[in-house]
C-alpha positions in Angstrom: 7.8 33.4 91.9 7.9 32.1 94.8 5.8 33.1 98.3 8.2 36.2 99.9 9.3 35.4 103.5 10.7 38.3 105.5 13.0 37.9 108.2 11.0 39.3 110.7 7.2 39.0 112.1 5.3 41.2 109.6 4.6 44.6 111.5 3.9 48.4 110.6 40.3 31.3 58.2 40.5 30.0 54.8 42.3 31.2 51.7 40.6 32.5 48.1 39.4 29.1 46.4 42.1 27.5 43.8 41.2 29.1 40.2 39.0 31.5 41.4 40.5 35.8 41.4 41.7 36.3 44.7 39.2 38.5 47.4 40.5 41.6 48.7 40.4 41.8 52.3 37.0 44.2 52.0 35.2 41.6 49.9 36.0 38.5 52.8 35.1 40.7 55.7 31.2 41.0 54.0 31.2 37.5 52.7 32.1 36.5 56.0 30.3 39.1 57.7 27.0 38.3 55.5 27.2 34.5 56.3 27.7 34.9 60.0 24.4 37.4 59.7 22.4 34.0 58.3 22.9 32.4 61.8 21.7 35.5 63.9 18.4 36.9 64.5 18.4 40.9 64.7 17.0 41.8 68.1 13.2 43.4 67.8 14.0 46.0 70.7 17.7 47.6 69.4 17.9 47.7 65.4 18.1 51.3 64.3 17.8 51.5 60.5 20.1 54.7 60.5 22.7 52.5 62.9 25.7 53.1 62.5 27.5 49.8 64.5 25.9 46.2 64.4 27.2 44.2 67.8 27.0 40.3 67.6 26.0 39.1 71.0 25.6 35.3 70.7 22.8 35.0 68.6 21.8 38.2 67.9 22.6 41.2 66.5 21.8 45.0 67.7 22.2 48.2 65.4 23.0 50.6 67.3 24.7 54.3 67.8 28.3 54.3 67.6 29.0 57.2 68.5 26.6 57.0 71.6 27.9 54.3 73.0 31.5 55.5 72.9 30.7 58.4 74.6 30.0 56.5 77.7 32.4 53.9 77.3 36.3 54.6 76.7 37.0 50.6 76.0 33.8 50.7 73.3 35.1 53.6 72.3 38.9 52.2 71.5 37.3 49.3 70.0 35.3 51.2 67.5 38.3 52.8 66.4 40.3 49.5 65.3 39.6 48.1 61.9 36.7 45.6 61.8 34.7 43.1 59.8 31.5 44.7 57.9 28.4 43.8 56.7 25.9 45.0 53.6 22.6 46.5 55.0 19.6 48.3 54.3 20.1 52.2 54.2 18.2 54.1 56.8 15.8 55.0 53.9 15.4 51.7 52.4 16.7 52.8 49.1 19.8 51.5 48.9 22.4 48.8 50.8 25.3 50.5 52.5 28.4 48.8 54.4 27.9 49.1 58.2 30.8 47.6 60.8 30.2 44.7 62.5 31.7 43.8 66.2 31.4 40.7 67.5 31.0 40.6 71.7 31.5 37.7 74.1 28.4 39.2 76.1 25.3 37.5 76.7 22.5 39.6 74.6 20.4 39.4 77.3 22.7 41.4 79.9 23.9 43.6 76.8 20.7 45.0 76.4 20.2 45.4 80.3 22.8 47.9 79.0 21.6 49.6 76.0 18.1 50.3 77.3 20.2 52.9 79.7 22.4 54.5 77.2 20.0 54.0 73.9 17.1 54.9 76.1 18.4 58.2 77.7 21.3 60.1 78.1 23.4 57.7 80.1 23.9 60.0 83.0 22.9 59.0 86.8 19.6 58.0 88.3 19.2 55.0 85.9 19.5 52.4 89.0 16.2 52.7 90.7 14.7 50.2 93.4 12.4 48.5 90.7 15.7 47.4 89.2 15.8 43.0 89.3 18.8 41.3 90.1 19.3 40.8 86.6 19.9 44.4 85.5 22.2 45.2 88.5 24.3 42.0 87.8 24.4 43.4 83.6 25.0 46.6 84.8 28.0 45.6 87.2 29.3 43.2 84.6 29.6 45.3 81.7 29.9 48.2 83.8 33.3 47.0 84.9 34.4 45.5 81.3 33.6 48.4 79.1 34.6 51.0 81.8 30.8 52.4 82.1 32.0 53.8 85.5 28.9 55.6 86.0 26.1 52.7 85.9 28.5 50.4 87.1 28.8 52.4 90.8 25.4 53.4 90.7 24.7 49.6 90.9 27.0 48.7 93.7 25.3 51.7 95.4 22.0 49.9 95.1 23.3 46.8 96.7 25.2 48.9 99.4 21.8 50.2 100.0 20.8 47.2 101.1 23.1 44.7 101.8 24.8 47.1 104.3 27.2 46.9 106.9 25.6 49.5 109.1 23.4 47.2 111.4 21.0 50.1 111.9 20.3 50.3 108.1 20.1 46.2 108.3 17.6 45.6 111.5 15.6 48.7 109.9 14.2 46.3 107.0 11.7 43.5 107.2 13.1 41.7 104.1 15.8 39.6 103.2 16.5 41.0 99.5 15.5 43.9 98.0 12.4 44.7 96.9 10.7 42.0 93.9 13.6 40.1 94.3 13.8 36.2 95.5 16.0 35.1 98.7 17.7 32.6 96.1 19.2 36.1 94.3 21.3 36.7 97.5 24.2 34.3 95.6 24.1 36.6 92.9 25.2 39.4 95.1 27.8 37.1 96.8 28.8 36.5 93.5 28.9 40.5 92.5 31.1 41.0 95.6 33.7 38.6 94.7 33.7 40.0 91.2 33.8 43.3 92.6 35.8 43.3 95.9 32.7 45.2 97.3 33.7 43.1 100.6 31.2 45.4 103.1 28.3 43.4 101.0 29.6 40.2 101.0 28.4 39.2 105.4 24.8 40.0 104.9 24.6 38.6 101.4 25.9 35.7 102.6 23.7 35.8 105.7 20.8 35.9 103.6 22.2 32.4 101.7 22.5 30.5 105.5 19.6 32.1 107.4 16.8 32.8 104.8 13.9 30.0 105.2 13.1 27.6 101.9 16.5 28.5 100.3 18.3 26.0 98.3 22.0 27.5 97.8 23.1 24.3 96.3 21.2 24.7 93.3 21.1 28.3 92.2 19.2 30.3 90.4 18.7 30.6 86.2 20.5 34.0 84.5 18.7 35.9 82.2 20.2 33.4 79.8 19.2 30.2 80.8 23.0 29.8 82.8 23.0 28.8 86.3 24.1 31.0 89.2 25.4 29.3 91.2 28.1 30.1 94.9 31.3 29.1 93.7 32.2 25.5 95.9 34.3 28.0 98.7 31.4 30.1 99.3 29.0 26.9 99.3 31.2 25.5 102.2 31.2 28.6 104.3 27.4 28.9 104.0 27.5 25.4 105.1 30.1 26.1 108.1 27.9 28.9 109.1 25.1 27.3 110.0 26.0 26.0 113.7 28.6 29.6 114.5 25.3 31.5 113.6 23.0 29.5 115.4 25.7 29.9 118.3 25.5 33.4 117.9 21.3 33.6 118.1 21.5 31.1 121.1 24.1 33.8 123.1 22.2 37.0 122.3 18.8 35.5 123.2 20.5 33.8 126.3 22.6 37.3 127.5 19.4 39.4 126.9 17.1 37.5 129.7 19.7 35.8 132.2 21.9 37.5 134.7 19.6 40.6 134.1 18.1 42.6 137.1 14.8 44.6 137.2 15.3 48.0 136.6 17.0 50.1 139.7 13.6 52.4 138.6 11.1 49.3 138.6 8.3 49.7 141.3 7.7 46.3 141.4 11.1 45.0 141.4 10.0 40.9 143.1 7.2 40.5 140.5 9.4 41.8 137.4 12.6 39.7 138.8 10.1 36.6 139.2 8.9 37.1 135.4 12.2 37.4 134.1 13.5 34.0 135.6 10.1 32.5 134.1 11.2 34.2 130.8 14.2 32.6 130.6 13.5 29.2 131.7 10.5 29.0 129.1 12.7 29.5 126.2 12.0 27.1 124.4 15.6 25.0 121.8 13.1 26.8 118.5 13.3 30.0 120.0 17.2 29.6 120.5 18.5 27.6 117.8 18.0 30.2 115.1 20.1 30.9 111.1 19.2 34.6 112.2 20.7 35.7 115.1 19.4 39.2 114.7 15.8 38.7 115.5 14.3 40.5 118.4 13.5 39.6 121.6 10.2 40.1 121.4 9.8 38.2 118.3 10.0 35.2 120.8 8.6 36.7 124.0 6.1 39.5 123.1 5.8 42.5 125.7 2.9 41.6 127.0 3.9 37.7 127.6 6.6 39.0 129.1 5.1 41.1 131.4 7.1 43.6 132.9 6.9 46.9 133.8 7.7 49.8 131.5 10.7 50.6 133.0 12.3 46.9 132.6 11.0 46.4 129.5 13.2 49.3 128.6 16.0 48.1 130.0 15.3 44.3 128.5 15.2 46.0 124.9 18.4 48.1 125.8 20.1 44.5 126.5 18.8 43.1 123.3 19.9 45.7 121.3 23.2 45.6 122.7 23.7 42.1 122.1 22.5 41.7 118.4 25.3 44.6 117.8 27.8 42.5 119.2 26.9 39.5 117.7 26.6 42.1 114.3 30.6 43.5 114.9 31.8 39.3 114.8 29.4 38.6 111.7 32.4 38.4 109.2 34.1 36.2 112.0 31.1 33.7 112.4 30.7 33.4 108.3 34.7 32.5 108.0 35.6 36.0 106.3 37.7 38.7 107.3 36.4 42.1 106.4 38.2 45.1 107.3 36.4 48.2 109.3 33.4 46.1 110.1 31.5 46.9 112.9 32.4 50.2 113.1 29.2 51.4 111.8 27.4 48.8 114.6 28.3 51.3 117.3 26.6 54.4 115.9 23.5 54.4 118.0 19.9 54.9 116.3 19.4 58.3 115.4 16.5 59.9 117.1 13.4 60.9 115.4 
């Protein structure tokens, strides 16, 4: 994995054969059934001898709980119901072979048993998306959440990405990472991704912040899936990340430039000639780093520290009031500098900080 990089300073069909007695429709569903089982490979984790379902996930098969699973999932649960192929198996005692149904999913087996480690695992019920949970379990989770109906897991993981990619700025300049915790930057087009699939549109600005403004990410080539697939932005998303780039850097340059020019000591500063003489200097010793920035919600003092600044208490104060002011209106026109339209945005941006 690579070296984490926050985004701020660290701080605190075939018939029978001819001439042979024809097969009843039982007897093809096993054969075929039995030879389809010679290309699989049960999975080590989810093969109950007592099973009572096997599900064929590309090349391997899981014995599992029918009943179990329907309980938590009305589409499982009609699909259990309808008439399927079979297969012979070991008994849950070893004695004897019995007949067990047999589904066949178009599921990855990795992100299917994402899935069955929450419902084979426990009880199904909430509290099963936890922050130690990797971009690949949220993306199952969402994924066959939505497809089999699993309503429960699949809003508990959009919850966890509302969490964090949020459209309240206070809940976004709170944290001093990009993406959640043991994840990479690169797993930010994942979440794009998530939000497309989703129409969870209130994640879709900061995770597609994170792909523009994030140091050492590479958008254009993805990351691996569980599977071994790439993710990878669809080619619209790519070119908005790309268009992005100079209307964000725009954005950085005007709150950085608004915050120290035009600004007048404080109508409380005691020192009002030395403070005004130090904000000028401020201003004219930016430096084009220190404006041309992906992130255009890093702090002024991330550029100009307190103390190189200088000033009094009182207009340091009033310099940070700016500031903050500034990055929430650059915050409310985020959907607008990414080329998206979100509805309601910035409406969160004006709550102030809640006191502590």
């Amino acid at each position: 994995m690579s070296t984490r990089v926050t985004r701020k300073r660290a701080r605190p069909d075939a018939g029978p054969d001819e001439g042979q007695p024809e097969k009843t429709i039982t007897d093809v569903a096993v054969d075929d059934a039995a030879s389809i089982a010679l290309a699989l490979s049960r999975d080590t984790e989810f093969w109950f001898d007592d099973g009572t379902i096997i599900l064929d996930s590309g090349d391997v098969e899981f014995r599992v709980y029918r009943g179990h699973l329907a309980s938590h999932s009305p589409v499982l649960k009609e699909m259990f119901a309808k008439p399927h192929g079979s297969r012979s198996v070991p008994a849950g005692d070893g004695s004897e072979s019995v007949i067990c149904p047999y589904i066949r999913l178009s599921d990855s087996p990795q992100e299917l048993r994402h899935v069955l480690r929450v419902f084979m695992a426990g009880s199904g019920k909430s509290g099963y998306v936890n922050c130690d949970c990797t971009i690949h379990m949220i993306s199952a989770y969402i994924r066959l959440g939505q497809k089999y109906q699993m309503t429960s897991l699949y809003e508990e993981a959009l919850q966890f990405l509302r969490n964090f990619f949020s459209d309240d700025f206070n809940v976004w300049d709170s944290s001093y990472d990009w993406v959640s915790s043991g994840w990479e930057d690169i797993h930010a087009i994942g979440v794009v991704n998530l939000a497309r699939l989703t129409g969870a549109s209130s994640i879709l600005p900061t995770a597609l912040l994170v792909c523009v403004a994030a140091p050492d990410i590479n958008v254009v080539h993805g990351f691996p899936r569980g599977d071994g697939s790439q993710e990878n932005l669809t080619l619209d998303d790519l070119g908005l990340c790309y268009c992005a780039i100079s209307t964000l850097r725009e954005g950085s340059v005007a709150a950085i430039m608004n915050t120290f020019s035009a600004v007048p000591p404080s109508p409380d500063c005691k020192s009002s000639n030395i403070c005004k003489a130090r904000l000028a200097s401020a201003l004219q010793g930016l430096r084009p780093l220190d404006l041309i920035r992906d992130n255009p919600f890093i702090s002024y003092d991330e550029i100009k520290s307190d103390k190189d600044l200088g000033l009094c208490r009182r207009c340091l104060k009033m310099i940070a009031e700016k500031n903050d002011k500034e990055r929430r209106s650059v915050w409310n026109r985020l959907p607008e500098l990414l080329g998206i339209k979100i509805p309601g945005w910035g409406e969160a941006a004006q709550r102030p900080v809640p006191s502590e």
